[in-house]
N, C-alpha and C positions, 0 to 999 in steps of 0.2 A: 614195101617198107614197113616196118614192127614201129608202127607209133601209139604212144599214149599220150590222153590228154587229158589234163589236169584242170580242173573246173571246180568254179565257186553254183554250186545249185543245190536248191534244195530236196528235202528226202523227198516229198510230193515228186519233184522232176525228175529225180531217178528212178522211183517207180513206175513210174509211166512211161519214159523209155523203157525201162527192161519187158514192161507190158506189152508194150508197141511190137518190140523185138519179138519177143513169145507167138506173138499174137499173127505176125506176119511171115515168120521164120525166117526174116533178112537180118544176115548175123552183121556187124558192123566193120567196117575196115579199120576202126581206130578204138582202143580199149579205152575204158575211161575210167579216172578216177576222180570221186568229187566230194568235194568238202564243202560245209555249210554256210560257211563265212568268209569273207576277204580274209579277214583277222589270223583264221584257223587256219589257211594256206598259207600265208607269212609267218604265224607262227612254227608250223612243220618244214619251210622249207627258209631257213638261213642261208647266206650267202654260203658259208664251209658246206652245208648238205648239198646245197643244188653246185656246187664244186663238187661232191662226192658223184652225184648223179651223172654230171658231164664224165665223169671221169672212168664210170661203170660202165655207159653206153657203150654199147655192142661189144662189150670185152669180155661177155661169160662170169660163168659164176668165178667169184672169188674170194679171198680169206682176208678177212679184216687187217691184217698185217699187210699184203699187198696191195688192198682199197689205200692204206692211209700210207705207203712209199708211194703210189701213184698221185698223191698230192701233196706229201712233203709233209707230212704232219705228225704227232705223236700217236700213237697205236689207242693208249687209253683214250686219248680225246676222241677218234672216229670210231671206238666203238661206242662212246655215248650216243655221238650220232646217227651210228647204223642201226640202233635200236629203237631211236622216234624214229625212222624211215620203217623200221619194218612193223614198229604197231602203226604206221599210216598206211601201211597194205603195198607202199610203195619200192618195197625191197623185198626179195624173196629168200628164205634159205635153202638152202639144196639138201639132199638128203644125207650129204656127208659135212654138213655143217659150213660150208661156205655160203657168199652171200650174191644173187644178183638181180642187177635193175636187168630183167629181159627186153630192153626196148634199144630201139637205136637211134629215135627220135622223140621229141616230149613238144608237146606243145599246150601251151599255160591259157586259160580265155577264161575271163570274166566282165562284169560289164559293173560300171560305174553310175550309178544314179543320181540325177542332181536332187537334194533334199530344200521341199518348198520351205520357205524364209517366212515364218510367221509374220503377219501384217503386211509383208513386201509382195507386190503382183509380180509375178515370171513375165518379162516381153514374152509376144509371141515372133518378133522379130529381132535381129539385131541391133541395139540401141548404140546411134552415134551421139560418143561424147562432143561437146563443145570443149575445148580447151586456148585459155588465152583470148573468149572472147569470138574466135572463128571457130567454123564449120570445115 
């Protein structure tokens, strides 16, 4: 299966995978593409683009005109969008000007951190509320 995956890490952490790789010459089964912030993946990927994305998977290269019947939309508006997908590395153009996602699978991973609360200690356990008086 041709999957990518789409990840919040930093430059540090892609470096050091592509090193690791280098270094071991064990190629990866999943191609990645990664962006530096939560933010910057929500910002590159709108509900209508990651519709555009669904909508490319495994159907070959194709021409902005087809991308935007295959989701009902007007031609000028998905070619706005096919142009942040393709400065996000995450659209390819073909050598006769069409466009495609080559994956037939995406899968998204990042990880959420909780941010310490000035003044306020973190439990290290689950804290049961009283409510009403009982337990």
């Amino acid at each position: 299966m041709n999957t990518v995956v789409l990840e919040v890490r930093s430059l540090a952490e892609t470096l050091a995978n592509a090193a690791q790789v280098m270094n071991t010459g064990q190629t990866e089964h999943e191609a990645h593409i990664g962006f530096a912030t939560p933010e910057l993946l929500w910002q590159v990927l709108t509900a209508k683009r990651w519709q555009l994305l669904q909508a490319m998977c495994g159907a070959g290269p194709l021409s902005i005109r087809a991308a935007a019947h295959r989701v009902g939309r007007d031609v000028k508006a998905v070619h706005g969008d096919m142009m942040a997908l393709l400065n996000a590395g995450l659209v390819e153009r073909t050598a006769d000007g069409r466009v495609e996602f080559p994956f037939e699978t995406v899968k998204v991973e990042f990880k959420l951190h909780a941010l310490p609360v000035s003044g306020v200690v973190q439990p290290s356990q689950p804290m049961r509320l009283a409510v009403g008086g009982q337990c």
